[in-house]
N, C-alpha and C positions, 0 to 999 in steps of 0.2 A: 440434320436440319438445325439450323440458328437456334438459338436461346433467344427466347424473347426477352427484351429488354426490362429492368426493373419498372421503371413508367412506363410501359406499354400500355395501359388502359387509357391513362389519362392523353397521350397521345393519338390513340384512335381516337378517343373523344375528340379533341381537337382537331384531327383529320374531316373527321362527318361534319364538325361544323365550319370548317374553311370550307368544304363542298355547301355545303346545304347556303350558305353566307355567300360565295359569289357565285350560286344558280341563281339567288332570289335579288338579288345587286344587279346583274345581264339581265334578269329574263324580259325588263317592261322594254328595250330598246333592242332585242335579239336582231340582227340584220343589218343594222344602222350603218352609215358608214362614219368615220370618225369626221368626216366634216360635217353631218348630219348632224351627233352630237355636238359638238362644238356650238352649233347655230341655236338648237333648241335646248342642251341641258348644259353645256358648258362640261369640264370636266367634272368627270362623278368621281365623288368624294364622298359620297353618302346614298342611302334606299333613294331611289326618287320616282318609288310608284304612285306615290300621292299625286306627283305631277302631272302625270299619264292617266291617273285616274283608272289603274288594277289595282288587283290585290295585290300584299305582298307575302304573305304563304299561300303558293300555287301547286297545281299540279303540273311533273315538269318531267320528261323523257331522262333525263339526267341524273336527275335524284331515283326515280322510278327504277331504272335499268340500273345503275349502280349499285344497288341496295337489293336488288332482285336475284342478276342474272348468278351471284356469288355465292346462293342458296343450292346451289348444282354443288357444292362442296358436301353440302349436311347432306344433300340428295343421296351423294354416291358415296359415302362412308366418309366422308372427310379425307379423301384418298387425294395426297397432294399429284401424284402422277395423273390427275383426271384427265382426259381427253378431251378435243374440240368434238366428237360426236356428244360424249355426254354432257356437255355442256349447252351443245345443238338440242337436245332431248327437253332441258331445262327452259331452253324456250318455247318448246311446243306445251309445254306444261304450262307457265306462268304467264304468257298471252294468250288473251283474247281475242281473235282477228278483230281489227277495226275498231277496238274497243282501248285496249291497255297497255302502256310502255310507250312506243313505237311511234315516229309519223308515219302514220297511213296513208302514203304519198306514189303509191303504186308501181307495180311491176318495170324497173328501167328508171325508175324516179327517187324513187325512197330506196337507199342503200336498203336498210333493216328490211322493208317489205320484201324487198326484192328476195333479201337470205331466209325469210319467213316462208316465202311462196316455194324457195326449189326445197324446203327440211319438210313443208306439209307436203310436198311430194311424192316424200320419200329421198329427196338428196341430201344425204348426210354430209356434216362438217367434217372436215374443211371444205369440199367440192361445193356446198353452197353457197362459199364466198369469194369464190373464188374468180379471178379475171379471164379465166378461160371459159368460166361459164357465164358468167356478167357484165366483160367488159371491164378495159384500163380504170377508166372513170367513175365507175358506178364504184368497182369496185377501192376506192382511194378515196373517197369522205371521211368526213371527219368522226361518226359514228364510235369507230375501233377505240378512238381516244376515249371519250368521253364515259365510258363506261368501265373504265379500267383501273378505279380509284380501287375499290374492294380488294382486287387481287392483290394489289402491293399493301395493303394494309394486313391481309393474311400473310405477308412473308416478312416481317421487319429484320433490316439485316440480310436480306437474303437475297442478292441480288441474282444469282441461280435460278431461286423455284419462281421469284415477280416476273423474269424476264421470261420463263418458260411457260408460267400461268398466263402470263400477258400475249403472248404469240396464240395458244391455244385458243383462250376467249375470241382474240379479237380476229378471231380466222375462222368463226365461224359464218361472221357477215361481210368480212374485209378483206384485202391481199395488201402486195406490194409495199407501197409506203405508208401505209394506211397503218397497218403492221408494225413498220419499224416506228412511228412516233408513237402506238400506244405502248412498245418496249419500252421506249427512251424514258417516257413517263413513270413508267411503274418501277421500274428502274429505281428511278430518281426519289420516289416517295416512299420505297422501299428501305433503302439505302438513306432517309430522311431522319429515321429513326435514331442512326450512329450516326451519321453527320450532317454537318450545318453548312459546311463550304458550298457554294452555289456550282462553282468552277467545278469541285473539287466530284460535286453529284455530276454534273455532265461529263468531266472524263469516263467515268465507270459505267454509264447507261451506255456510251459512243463504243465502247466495246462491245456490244452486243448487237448494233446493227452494221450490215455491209458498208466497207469504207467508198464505194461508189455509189452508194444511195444520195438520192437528192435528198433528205431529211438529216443525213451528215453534211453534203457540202453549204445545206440552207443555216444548221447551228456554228457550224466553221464561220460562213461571213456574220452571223449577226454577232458574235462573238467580236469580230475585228472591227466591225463598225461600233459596237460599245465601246471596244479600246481605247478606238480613235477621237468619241465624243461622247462627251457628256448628257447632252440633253436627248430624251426620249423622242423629242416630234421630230427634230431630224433624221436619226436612226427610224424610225417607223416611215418616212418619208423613204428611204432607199430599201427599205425590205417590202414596203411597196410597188417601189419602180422595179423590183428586180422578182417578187414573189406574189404578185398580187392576184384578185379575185380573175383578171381578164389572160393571167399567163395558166389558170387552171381550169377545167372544165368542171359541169354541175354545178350542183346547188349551193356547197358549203366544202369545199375541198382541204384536206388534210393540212398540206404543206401551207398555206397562207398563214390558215389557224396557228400554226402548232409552232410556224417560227416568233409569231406574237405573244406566246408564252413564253418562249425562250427570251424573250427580248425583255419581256416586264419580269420576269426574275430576274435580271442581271442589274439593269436600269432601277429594282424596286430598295433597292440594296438592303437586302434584310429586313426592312420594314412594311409589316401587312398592308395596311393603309394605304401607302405609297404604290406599293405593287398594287393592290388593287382598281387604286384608278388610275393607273395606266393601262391593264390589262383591258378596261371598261371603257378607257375615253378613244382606246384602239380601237373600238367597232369590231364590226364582222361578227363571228357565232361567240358574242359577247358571255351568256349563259351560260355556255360551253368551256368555253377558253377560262372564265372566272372563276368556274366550278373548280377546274381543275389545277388551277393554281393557287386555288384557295383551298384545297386540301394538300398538296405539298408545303403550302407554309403554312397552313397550321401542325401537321404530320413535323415540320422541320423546328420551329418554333414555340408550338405546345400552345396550352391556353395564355400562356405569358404573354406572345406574341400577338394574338387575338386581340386582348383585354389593352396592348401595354397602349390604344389609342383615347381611353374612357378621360384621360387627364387632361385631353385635347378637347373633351365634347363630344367624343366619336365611340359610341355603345352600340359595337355589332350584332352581339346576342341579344338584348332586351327584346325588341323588338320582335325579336323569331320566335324563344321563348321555348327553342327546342322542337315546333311545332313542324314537322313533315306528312305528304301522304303519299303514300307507296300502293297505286292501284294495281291490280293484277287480280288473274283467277281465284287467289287464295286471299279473300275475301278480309277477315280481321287482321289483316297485318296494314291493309292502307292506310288507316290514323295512326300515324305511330308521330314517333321519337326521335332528335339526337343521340340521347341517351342509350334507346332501347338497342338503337341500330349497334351504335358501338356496341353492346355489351353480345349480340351477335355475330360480329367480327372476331369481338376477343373468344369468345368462348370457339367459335369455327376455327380460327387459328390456334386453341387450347388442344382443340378435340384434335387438329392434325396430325399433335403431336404427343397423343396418349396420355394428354395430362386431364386433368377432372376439367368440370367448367365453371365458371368464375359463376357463384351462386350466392345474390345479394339480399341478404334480410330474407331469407328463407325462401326464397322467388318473389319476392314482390315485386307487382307488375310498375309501380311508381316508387321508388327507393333513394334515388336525389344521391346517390353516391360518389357521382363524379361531378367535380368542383363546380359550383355556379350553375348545374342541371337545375332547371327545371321542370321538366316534360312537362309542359304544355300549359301548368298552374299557372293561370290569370285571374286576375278580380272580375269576378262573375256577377257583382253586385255590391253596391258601398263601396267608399274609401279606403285603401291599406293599402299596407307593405308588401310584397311575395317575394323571398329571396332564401336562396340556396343557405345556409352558414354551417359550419362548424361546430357545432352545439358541443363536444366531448374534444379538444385537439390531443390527448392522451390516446383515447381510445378510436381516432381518426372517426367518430362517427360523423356526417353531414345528414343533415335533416332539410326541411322546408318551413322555415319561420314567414308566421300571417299574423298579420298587425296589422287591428283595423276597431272598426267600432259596432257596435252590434245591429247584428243582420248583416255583416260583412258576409259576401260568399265568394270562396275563392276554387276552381275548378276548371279540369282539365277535360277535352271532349275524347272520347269512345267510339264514335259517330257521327256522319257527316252534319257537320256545324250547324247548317242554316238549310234549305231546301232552294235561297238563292246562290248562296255559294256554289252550291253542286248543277246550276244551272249554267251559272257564269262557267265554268272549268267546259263542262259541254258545248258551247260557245265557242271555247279558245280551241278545243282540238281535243284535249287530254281530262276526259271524263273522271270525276271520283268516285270511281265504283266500291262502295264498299258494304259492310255488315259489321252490328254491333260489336263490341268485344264483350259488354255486360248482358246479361241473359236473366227475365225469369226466373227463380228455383236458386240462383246462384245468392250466397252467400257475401258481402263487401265486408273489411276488416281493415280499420284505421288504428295507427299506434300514436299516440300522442302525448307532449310533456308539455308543461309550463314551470315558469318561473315566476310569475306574476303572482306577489303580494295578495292574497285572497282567493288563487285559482281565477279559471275559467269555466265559462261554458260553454258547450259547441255541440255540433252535432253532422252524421253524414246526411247529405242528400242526392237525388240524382235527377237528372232532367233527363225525361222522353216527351216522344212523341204522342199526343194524344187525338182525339176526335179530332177530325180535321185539321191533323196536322198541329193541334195547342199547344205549344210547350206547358209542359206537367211536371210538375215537383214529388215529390214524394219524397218524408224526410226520415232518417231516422229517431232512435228516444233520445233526448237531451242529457244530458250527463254533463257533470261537473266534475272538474282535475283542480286535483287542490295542487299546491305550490312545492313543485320536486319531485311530483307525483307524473310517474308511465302509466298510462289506462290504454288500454281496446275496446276500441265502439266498433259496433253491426251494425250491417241492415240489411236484412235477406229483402229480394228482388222480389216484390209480386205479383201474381201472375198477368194484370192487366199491364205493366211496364214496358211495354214495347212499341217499336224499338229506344231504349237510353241510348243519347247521345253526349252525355254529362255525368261527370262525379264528382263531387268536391264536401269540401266542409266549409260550414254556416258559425259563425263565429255568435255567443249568444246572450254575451257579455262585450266591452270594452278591453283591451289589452293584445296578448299575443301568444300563441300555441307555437310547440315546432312539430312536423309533420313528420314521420321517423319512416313511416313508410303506407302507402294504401294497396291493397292486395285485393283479389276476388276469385275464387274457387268453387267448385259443386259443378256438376252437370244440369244443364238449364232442366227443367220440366215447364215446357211451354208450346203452347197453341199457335200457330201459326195461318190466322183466318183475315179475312178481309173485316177491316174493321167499322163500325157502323158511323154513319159520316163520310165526307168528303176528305177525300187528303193521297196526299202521292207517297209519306215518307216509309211508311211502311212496304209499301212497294221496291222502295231506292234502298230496303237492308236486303234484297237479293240483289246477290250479283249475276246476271244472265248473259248465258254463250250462246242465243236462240238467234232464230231468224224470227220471231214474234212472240213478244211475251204479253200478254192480256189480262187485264182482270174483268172484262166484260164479255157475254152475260155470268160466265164461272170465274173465284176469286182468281183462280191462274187456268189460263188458255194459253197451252205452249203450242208451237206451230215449230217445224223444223223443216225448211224443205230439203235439204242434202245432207247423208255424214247425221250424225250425234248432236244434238243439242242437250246444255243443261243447264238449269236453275240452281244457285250456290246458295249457303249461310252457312255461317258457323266457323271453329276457331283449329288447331291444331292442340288447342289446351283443352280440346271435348276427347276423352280416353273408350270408357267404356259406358254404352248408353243403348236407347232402342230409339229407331225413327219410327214411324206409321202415316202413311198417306193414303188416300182414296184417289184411284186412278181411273178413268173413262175414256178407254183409250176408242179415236172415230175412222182413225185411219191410221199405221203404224207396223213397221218393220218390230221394234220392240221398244219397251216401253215400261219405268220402273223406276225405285229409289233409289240412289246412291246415300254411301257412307264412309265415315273415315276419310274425308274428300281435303286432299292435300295439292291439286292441280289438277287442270285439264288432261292429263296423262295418270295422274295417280288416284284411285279412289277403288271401292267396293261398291258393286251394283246387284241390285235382285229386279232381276227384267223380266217379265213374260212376252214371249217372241211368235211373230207370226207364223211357223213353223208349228205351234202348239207345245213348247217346250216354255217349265220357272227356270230358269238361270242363276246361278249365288256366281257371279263374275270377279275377277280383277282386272283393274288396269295397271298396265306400272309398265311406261312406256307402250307396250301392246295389249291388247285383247285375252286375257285367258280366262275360260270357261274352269269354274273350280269342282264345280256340281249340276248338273239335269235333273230335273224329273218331268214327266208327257204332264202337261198341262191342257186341258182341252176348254177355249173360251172364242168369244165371238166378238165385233165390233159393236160397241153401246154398252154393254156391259159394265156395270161398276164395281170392281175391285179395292179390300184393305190390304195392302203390301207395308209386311212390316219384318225388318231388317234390327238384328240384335246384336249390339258386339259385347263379348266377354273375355278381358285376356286375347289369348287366341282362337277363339271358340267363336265363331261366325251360324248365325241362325237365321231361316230368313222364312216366310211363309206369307201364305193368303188365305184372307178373311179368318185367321187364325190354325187354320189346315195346310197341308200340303207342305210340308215342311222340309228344308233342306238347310244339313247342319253341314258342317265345314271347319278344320284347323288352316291357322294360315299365318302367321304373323308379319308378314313383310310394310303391312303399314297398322301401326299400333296407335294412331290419331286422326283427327281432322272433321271435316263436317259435317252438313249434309245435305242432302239436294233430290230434285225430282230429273229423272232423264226421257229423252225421246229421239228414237234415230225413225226418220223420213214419214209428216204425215202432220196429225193433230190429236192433243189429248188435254184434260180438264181434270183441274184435282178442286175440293171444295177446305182441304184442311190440311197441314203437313203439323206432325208432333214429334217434341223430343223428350223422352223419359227418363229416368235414370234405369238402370237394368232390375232394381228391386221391387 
């Protein structure tokens, strides 16, 4: 296996944000045609969702499945030989029907639905992507591509395992040619790593697909029509006439897309900017195509390349600020990161190859290590500064320098931002399902310096949700950092704080701190009731896989009509803890908590089942029964189910009796949640403990 490159990190960084930077550039005019643009925005040269009147951090199929489906790595031991079935597995896990990643564009409509509908089948990959089971067209969208940024960022250099990881993935939902452009791709941003030649990336990817594929003979001409001319809109003009939307069938077809990339890396000649709007003023699966070419050149070019526009007026990152959301079944990872993602990358491609994992400021969850990160710090309040620097260039430390004037607040969200936002994304198609990352019980830990002549003072705080919905502050104790001086401030989470969607530091003086890193650890101990007042957000920190989730006349009314439903919270950073629910089950096959909840496929369940039997279950990928015992109970009945993890030591019981214990280690994290296969049931309270 390849050596990772000396700048490898800071190149992935740079990868996640050319992707995350031209999804959010495409996605207000996705469809358009380039005469369309022309008319209404002229060529894009800059965000222009103001125009359009979106947002511009969305929720987006591209960032979501990109940053998702490459989690089947950590899944399966970091085994770079992984398989298109277990990869196939990692989607039954990480979507939610109808809910998350995906267009849910149905059966013969939506490529991905369509691979979604034969693997809940039971048809494993590859056979669920395949054109013998789906059809030429279905199967040959552009889908394969767009999800394919990850793989090649796990292999730099390695044009072997990108091109082999890239066939596997993308043949879970795709065939044909669909296939060879998400090779050519990964290929290319693999091999991005070592070199910079545009020409010199598209020879070496061209060797890995069929010399009679049409996605060779379409980079052959576009290639020859660059040669022959200069300007972009004439070359786009004959890769039109000769590859366009009406010589392919479907919705959004591979080969149109994917020679448009090809065409604005050639035309963009080295320069982001450039390439970018071309790739954007070309229409078509703009979001797509942008994404993608905007993580090969930042991958090829680094942050240099990104940044080298800022002298023009043209500041791609500000604006983003780092800020992505990744919804899926596993609940605390949607608010995330540039930063975070990359550091998941590098460490998934560390892990591949036996080496330890790149482990920043002791795990802190906000650490600002990689050049100009921010995750997600904005001014929350008052006037000031926020910017990445250098505080030590000896000791390469980067911090987060805030300058501002007192009552400055500067802070990054945890949790879905606004309860309009999460309305809006519902709306557009692509909900933001998520769950706090900060909890109750849990302990927050800030490292902080100054330089400023007399110190400062500052202090943490966090925003939640409050009675109907309030946003509620709650701050930590005030402290003063005299001048030179590294101090740690706290603020343990309590217990009425939920859900936080906010954490930042309140500046409490005039001047400026550097932020060295913000951290949060402990297992919640928290109550999870309907809270008194009107308000929905407490509701929006479960993520739910029900056919009916209710909080009327009981705080949670699940309703399942077919198969498994289940209610989510909680993080993969919850180790060892105890859950405890009250359950009323009215009608029900079985019915129970889960724990350790890592995906719709993976988690620990204590179910009591119509048969009369407690159940201590796993999932992990199928159904296995770990422990029985004769349970004998009736319908109406109300039951305490409570589930303990320690180490490997699984304990699970009712109303404090009936006890079944269990070794097991195959999932040693994750959340927690209420379950129900076929029927209806009613909890009044769900808690997390710590195990002492």
């Amino acid at each position: 296996m390849v050596t990772l490159p000396e700048d490898y990190n800071e190149r992935v960084y740079a990868g996640v944000l050319g992707k995350v930077i031209g999804v959010y550039l495409g996605r207000p005019f996705e469809g358009w045609s380039y005469e369309m643009i022309q008319d209404r925005l002229g060529d894009i040269e800059y965000y222009v969702h103001d125009k359009l009147g979106v947002p511009l951090i969305v929720t987006d199929d591209d960032i979501s499945g990109t940053f998702t489906f490459v989690r089947a790595l950590q899944d399966n031991q970091f085994d770079a030989d992984i398989s298109a079935e277990k990869i196939g597995q990692s989607w039954l896990n990480y979507l939610i029907e109808n809910k998350t990643i995906l267009w849910w564009g149905g059966l013969g409509n939506s490529t991905e639905h369509t691979a979604f509908l034969r693997l809940k089948q039971g048809v494993n990959a590859p056979l669920s992507g395949s054109k013998e089971l789906n059809g030429q067209v279905v199967s040959e969208q552009i889908g394969a591509q767009i999800f394919i940024d990850g793989w090649a960022m796990v292999s730099p250099g390695d044009a072997d395992q990108a091109a082999r990881l890239a066939t596997e993935a993308a043949r879970v939902s795709h065939d044909g040619e669909a296939v060879y452009g998400a090779v050519v791709l990964a290929v290319m941003e693999a091999m991005a790593f070592v070199e910079s030649d545009t020409d010199t990336l598209l020879d070496k990817a061209l060797g890995y697909i069929p010399a009679d594929s049409v996605i060779k003979g379409l980079i052959d001409d576009v290639r020859n029509w660059h040669a022959q001319e200069n300007d972009w809109r004439l070359t786009r003009e004959k890769l039109e006439f000769k590859y366009g939307y009406d010589k392919y069938g479907g919705n959004c077809h591979m080969v149109p897309n994917h020679g448009l990339i090809i065409h604005s890396l050639l035309h963009g000649e080295n320069d982001f900017s450039e390439t970018m709007k071309i790739i954007n003023t070309c229409g078509w699966d703009t979001d797509c195509n942008s994404g993608n070419v905007g993580c090969l050149m930042g991958i090829k070019n680094g942050l240099a390349g990104i940044d080298s526009s800022i002298e023009k007026g043209i500041d791609w990152r500000a604006p983003v600020a780092d800020r992505i959301y990744i919804p899926t079944a596993e609940p605390s990872r949607s608010i995330s990161d540039c930063a975070t993602e990359a550091v998941h990358i590098v460490n998934t491609a560390r892990l591949m190859r036996n080496q330890e994992a790149w482990d920043l400021k002791n795990g802190a969850q906000f650490h600002f290590e990689l050049p100009g990160s921010v995750q997600g710090f904005l001014l929350s309040r008052g006037t000031g500064i926020v910017e990445n620097v250098e505080r030590n260039s000896q000791l390469g430390v980067r911090t987060l320098r805030i300058q501002g004037q007192e009552g400055t607040a500067v802070g990054s969200p945890v949790f879905a931002p606004s309860k309009d936002i999460a309305k809006t994304f519902e709306q557009r198609g692509y909900a933001l399902l998520s769950s706090p990352k900060i909890y109750p019980g849990q302990v927050i830990e800030a490292n902080l310096y100054t330089d400023r002549e007399g110190g400062m003072d500052c202090r943490l705080y966090i925003n939640y949700y409050g009675e109907a919905d309030q946003v509620t502050s709650i701050y930590g104790e005030s402290r003063h950092i005299s001048s030179g001086q590294n101090i740690s401030i706290d603020l343990a989470v309590p217990k009425e704080a939920h859900p936080v969607f906010e954490v930042g530091i309140e500046l409490l003086s005039e001047g400026a701190v550097y932020l060295d890193y913000l951290r949060w650890d402990g297992i919640p101990e928290v109550s999870f009731i309907r809270p008194e007042g009107k308000g929905t957000m407490w509701r929006r920190a479960w993520v739910h896989a029900l056919d009916t989730f209710s909080s009327r006349p009981e705080p949670y009314r699940l309703v399942q009509n077919e198969g498994t439903g289940l209610l989510i919270q909680g993080s993969r950073e919850w180790t060892d803890y105890q859950v405890k629910a009250d359950v009323t089950p009215h009608l029900v096959k079985s019915v129970g908590i889960v724990g350790r909840f890592q995906g719709m496929r993976r988690y620990y369940s204590l179910v009591i089942t119509e048969q009369g039997e407690l159940q201590l279950n796993k999932m992990l990928n199928k159904l296995e029964c770990l422990k029985a015992i004769p349970f004998d109970w009736s319908l109406g009945e109300s039951f305490v189910l409570s589930l303990t993890f320690e180490g490997d030591k699984l304990v699970g019981s009712v109303d404090g009796l009936s006890k079944i214990e269990v070794h097991d280690a195959e999932l040693d994290c994750g959340g927690i949640g209420l379950l129900i296969e076929e029927g209806r049931t009613s909890t009044q309270e769900v808690r997390v403990l710590p195990v002492s």
